[in-house]
GUPA-651047 format. One record per residue (C-alpha): residue in one letter; x, y, z. Coordinates in nm, 3 decimals, decimal comma. Layout:
<pts>
+----+---------+---------+---------+
| aa |       x |       y |       z |
+----+---------+---------+---------+
|  A |       X |       Y |       Z |
...
+----+---------+---------+---------+
</pts>
This chain:
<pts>
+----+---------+---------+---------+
| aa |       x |       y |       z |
+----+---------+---------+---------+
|  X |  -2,187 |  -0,507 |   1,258 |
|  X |  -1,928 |  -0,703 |   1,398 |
|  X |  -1,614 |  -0,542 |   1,538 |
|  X |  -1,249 |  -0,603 |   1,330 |
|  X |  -1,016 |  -0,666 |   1,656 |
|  X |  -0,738 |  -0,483 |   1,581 |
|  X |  -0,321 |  -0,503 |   1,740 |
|  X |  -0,105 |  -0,198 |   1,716 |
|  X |   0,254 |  -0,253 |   1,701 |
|  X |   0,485 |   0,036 |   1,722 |
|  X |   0,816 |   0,129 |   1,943 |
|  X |   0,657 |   0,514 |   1,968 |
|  X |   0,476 |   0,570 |   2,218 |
|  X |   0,260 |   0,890 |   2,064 |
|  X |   0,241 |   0,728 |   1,738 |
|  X |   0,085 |   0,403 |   1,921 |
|  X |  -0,076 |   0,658 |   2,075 |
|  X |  -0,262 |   0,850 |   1,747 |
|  X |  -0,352 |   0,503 |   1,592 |
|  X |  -0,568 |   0,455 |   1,925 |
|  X |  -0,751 |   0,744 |   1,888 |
|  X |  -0,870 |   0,675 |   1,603 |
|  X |  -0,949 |   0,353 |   1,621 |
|  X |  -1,164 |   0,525 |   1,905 |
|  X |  -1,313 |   0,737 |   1,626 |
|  X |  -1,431 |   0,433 |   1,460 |
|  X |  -1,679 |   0,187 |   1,624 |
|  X |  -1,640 |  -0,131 |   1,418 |
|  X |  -1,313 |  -0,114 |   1,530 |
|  X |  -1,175 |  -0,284 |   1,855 |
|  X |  -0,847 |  -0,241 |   1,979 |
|  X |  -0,709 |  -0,581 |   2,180 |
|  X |  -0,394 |  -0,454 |   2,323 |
|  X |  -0,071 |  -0,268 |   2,172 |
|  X |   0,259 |  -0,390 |   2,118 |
|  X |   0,585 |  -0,202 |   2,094 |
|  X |   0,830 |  -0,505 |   1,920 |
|  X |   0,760 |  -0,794 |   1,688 |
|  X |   0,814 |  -1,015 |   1,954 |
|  X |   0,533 |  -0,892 |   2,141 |
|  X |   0,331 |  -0,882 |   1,877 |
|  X |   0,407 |  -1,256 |   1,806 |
|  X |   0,289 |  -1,367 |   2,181 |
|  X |  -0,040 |  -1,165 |   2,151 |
|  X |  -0,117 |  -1,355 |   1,772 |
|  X |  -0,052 |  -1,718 |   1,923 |
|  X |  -0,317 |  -1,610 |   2,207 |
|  X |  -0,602 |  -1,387 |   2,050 |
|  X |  -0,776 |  -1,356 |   1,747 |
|  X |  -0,640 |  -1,078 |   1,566 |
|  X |  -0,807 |  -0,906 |   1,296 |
|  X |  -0,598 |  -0,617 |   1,167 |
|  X |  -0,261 |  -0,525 |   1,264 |
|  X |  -0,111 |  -0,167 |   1,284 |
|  X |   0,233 |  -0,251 |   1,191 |
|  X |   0,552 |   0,021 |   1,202 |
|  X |   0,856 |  -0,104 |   1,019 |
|  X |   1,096 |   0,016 |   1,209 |
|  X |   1,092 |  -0,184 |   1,570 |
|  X |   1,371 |  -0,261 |   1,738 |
|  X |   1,590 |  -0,594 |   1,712 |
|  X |   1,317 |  -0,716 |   1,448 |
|  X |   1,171 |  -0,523 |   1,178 |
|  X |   0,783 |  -0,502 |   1,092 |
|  X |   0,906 |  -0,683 |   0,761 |
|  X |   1,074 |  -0,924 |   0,889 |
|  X |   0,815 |  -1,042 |   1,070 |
|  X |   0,575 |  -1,012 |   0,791 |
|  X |   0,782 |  -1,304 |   0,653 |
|  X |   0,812 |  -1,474 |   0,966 |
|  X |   0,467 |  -1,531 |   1,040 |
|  X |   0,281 |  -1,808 |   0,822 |
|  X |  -0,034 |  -1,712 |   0,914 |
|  X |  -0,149 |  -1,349 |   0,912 |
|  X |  -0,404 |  -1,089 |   0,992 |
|  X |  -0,517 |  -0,798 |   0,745 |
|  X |  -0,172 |  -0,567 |   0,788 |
|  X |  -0,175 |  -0,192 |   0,774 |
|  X |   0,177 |  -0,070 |   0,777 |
|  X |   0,213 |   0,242 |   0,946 |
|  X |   0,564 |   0,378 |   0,873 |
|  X |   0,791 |   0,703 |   0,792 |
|  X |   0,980 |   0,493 |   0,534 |
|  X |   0,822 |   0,520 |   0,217 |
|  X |   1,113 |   0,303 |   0,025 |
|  X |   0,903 |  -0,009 |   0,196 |
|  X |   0,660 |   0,011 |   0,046 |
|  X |   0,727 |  -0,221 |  -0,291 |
|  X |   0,821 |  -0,475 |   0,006 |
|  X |   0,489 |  -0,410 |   0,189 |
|  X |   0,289 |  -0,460 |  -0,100 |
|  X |   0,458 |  -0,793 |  -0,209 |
|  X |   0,429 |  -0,936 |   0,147 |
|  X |   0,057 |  -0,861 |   0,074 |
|  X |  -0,043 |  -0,580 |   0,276 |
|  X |  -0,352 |  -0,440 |   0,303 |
|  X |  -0,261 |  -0,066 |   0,292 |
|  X |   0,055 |   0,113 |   0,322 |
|  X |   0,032 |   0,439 |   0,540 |
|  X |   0,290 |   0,706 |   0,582 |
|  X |   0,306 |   0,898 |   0,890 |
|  X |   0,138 |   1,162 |   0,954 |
|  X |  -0,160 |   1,066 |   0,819 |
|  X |  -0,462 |   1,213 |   0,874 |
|  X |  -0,821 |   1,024 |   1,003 |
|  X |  -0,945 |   1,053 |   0,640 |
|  X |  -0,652 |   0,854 |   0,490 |
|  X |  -0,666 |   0,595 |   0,799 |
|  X |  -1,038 |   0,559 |   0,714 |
|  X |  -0,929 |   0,493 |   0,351 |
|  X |  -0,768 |   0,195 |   0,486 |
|  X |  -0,986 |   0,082 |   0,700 |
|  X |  -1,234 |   0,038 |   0,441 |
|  X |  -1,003 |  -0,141 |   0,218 |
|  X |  -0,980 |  -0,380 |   0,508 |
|  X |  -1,353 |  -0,429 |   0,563 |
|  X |  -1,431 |  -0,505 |   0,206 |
|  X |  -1,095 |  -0,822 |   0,283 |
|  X |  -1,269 |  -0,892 |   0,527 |
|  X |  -1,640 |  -0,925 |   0,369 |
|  X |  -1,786 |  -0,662 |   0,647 |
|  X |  -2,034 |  -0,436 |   0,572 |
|  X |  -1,866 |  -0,172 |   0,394 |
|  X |  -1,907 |   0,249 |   0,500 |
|  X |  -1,879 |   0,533 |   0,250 |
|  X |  -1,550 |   0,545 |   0,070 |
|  X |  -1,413 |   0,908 |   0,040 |
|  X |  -1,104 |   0,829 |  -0,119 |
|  X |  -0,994 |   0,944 |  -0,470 |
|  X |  -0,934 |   0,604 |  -0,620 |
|  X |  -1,210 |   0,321 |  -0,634 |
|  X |  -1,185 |  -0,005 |  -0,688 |
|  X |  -1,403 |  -0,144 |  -0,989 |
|  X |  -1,608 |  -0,445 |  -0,772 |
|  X |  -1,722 |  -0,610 |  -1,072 |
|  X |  -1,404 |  -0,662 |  -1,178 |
|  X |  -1,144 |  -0,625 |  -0,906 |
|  X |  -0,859 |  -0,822 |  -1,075 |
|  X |  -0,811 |  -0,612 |  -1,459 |
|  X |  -0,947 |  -0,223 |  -1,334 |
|  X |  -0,975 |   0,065 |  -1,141 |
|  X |  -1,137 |   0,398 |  -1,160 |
|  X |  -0,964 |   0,669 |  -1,101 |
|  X |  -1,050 |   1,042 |  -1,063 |
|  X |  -0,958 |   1,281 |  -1,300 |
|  X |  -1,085 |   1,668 |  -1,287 |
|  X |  -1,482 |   1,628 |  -1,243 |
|  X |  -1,450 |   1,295 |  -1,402 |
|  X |  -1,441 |   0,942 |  -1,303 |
|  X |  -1,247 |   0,752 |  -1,589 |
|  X |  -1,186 |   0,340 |  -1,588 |
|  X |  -0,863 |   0,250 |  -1,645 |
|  X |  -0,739 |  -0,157 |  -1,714 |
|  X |  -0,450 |  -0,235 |  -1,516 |
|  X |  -0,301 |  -0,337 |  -1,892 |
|  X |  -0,362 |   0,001 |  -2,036 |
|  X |  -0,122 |   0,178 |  -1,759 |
|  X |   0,270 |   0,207 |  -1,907 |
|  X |   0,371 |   0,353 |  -1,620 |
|  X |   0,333 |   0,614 |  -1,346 |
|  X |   0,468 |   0,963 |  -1,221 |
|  X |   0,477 |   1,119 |  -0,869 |
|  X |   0,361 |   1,485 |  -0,896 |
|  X |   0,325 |   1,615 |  -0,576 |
|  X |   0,024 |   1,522 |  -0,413 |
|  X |  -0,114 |   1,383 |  -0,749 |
|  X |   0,003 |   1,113 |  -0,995 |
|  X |   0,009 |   1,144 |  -1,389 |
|  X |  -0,110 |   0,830 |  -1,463 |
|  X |   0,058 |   0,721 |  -1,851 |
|  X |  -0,169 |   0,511 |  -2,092 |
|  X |  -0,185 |   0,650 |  -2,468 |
|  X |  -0,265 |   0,979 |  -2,283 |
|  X |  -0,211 |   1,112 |  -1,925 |
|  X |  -0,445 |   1,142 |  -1,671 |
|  X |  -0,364 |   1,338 |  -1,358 |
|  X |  -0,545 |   1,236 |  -1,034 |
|  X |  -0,484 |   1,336 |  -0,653 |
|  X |  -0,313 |   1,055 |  -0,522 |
|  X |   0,057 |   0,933 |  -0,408 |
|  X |   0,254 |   0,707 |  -0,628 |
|  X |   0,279 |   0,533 |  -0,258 |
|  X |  -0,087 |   0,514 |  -0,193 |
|  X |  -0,156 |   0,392 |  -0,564 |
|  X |   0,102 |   0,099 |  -0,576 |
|  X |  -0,098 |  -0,046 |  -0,299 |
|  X |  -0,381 |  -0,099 |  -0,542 |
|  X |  -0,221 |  -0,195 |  -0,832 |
|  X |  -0,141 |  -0,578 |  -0,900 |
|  X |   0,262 |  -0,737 |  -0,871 |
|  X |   0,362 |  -0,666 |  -1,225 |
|  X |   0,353 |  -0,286 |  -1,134 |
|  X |   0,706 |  -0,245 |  -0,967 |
|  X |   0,864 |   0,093 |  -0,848 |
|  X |   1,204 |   0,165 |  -1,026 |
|  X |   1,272 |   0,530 |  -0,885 |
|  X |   1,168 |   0,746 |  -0,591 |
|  X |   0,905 |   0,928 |  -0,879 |
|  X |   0,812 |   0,648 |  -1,140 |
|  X |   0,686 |   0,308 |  -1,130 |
|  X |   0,633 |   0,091 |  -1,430 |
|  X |   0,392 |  -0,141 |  -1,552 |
|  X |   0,661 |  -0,462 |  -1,597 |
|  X |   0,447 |  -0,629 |  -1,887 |
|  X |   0,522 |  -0,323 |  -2,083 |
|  X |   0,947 |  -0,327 |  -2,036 |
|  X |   1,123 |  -0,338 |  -2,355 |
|  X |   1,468 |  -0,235 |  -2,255 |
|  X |   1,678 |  -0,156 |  -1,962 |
|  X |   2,012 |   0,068 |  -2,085 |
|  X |   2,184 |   0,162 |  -1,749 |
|  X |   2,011 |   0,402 |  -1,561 |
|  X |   1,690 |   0,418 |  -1,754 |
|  X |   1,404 |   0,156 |  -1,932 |
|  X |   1,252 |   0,191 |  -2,260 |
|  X |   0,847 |   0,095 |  -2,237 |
|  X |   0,637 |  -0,042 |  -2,514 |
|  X |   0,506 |   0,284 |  -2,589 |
|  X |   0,885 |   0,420 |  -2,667 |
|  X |   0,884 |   0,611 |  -2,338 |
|  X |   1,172 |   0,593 |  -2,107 |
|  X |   1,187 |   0,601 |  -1,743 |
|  X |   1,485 |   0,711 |  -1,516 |
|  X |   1,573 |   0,419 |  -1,294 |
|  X |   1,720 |   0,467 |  -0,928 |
|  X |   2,063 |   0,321 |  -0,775 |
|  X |   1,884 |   0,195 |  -0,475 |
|  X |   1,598 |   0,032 |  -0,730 |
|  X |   1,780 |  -0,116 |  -1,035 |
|  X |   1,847 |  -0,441 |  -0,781 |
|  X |   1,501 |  -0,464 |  -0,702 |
|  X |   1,442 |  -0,439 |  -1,113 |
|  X |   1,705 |  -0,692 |  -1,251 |
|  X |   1,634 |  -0,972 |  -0,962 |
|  X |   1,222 |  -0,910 |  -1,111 |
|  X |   1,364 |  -1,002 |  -1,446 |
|  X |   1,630 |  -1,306 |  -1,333 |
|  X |   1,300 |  -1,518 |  -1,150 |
+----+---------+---------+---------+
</pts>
């Protein structure tokens, strides 16, 4: 199998310091060198062929997302960040996975194998609680659901909830599955869009937006953040 060269880029020294060991853990991984600002990182991509980059968000004098927009050409990305408020960001910039520290070796894993089936490599066993329908990546995903595994189209979805370590998933019923409303936006396609630290919506299906709340097509309404509502009204101005 051959190797995915990976970059870490991260101020911290012991987080830098975790995503080495398991990248150790792993061996169709390769780690080139570590980085601990963007600008670093930018030398190292003009000089080797990078695979995968470990990016944190928070780097001093230039953010992890900041050069995500800077650079026009880009490896696979794995952000690797405390700051789950990002992550919308992250996934528009096209990120491969979004990871909030600490995570564990299992959820890294989970990413890593998101990045190997990018990349076209020979995939390993995937452990984690949401799969990806291969037949039809664009329009579905299965989800898990109690001792079920239930296919859901990415239309069917009104919107979503955070509930602890699971999500209620909204369609014309609810299905709760053990997952993040941050790990689940990464799989979900750009008209998903996060209007509140607990609820994201499925865009196709907004109605109406009445101050601090939107009306879906299935008469539900959502609460809507402060710090989202920009992030909502410039979706519907473009």
């Amino acid at each position: 199998m051959e190797k995915i060269r990976c970059l870490i880029a991260d101020d911290e020294p012991i987080a830098r310091q975790i995503i080495e060991n398991y990248i150790k853990d792993i061996p169709y991984l390769e780690l080139v060198t570590t980085c601990k600002n963007a600008f670093e990182v930018m030398e190292v991509l003009q000089k080797e062929q990078i695979d995968l980059l470990f990016l944190d968000i928070n780097m001093p004098k230039f953010s992890g997302i900041s050069l995500l927009k800077s650079l026009s050409k880009k490896p696979e990305v794995i952000i690797t960040t405390a700051y789950p408020e990002y992550a919308i960001e992250g996934f528009e910039l096209a990120v491969t996975d979004y990871l909030l520290k600490p995570f564990s070796l299992e959820r890294f894993l989970q990413a890593i194998v998101k990045v190997q089936q990018k990349l076209k490599t020979t995939p390993v066993s995937n452990t984690q609680p949401i799969i990806v329908n291969k037949e039809n990546e664009a329009n579905s995903l299965f989800v898990k659901s109690d001792k079920k595994i239930i296919k859901l189209n990415f239309d069917e979805i009104y919107y979503v909830e955070a509930y602890g370590n699971y999500i209620k998933i909204y369609t014309d019923t609810m299905i709760l599955t053990p997952q993040t409303l941050t790990e689940f936006l990464t799989k979900l396609p750009n008209n998903f869009l996060r209007v509140h630290k607990s609820f994201a919506i499925n865009f196709n299906h907004l109605k109406l937006i009445d101050g601090n709340q939107v009306r879906l097509g299935n008469d539900k309404i959502v609460p809507v953040g402060k710090s989202y509502r920009k992030e909502l009204i410039k979706q519907i101005e473009e």
